[in-house]
C-alpha positions in Angstrom: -24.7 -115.7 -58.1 -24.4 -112.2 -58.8 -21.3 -111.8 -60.9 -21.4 -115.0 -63.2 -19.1 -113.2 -65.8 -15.2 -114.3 -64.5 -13.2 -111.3 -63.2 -16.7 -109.0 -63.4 -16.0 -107.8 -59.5 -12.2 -106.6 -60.1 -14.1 -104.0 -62.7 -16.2 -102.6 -60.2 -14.1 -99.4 -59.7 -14.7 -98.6 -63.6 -18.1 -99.8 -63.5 -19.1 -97.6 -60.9 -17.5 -94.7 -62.7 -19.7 -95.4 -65.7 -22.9 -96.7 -64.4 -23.4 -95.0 -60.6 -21.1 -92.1 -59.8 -23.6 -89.6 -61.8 -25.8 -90.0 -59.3 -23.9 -91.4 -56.1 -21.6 -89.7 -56.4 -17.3 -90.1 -57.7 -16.8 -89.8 -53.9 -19.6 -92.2 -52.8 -21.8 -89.2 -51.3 -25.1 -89.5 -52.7 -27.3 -86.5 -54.0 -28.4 -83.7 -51.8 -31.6 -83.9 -49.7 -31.2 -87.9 -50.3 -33.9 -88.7 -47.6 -36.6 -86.2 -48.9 -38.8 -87.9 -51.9 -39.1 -86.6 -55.3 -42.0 -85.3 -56.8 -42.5 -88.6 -58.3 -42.4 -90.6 -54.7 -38.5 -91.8 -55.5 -36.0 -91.0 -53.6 -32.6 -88.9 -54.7 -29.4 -91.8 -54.7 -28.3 -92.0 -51.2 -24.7 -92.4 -50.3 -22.8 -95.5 -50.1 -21.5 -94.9 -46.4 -22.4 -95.1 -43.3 -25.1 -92.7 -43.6 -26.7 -93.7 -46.4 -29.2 -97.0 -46.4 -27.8 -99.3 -48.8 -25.5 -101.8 -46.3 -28.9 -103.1 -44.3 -30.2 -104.1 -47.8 -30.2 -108.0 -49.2 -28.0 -108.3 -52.2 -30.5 -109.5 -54.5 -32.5 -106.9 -53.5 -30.0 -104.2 -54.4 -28.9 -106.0 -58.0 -32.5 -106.6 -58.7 -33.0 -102.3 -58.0 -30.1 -102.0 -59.7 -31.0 -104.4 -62.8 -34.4 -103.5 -62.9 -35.0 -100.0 -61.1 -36.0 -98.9 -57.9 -40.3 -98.8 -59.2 -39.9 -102.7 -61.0 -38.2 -103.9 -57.6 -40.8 -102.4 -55.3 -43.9 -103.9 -56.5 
């Protein structure tokens, strides 16, 4: 279960405000050049749309990058 506090989901407008839209974006579009690697080997946050490559991951995948971060997740 991903959400096991009660009414956790109907907050996820807020939550994303004040955990993800820094870097996704308020209007879901990611950061520029999302598909080119940092210096560092991560990549910039990609959108949440179409075009970006979050909807073909699992979703323990994506809270475990989320809970843990993207280098912690990937090893």
């Amino acid at each position: 279960m991903l959400f096991p506090l009660p009414g956790l989901a109907s907050n996820g407008a807020a939550l994303y405000a004040e955990h993800c839209a820094a870097c996704h974006g308020a209007t879901l579009e990611g950061q520029e050049n999302w598909r080119v690697p940092n210096n560092d080997g991560s990549l910039p946050a990609p959108p949440h749309d179409d075009s970006g490559h979050t909807w073909h991951h699992a979703d323990q995948m994506l809270h475990d990058y989320t809970r843990l971060g993207g280098q912690e997740t990937l090893r």
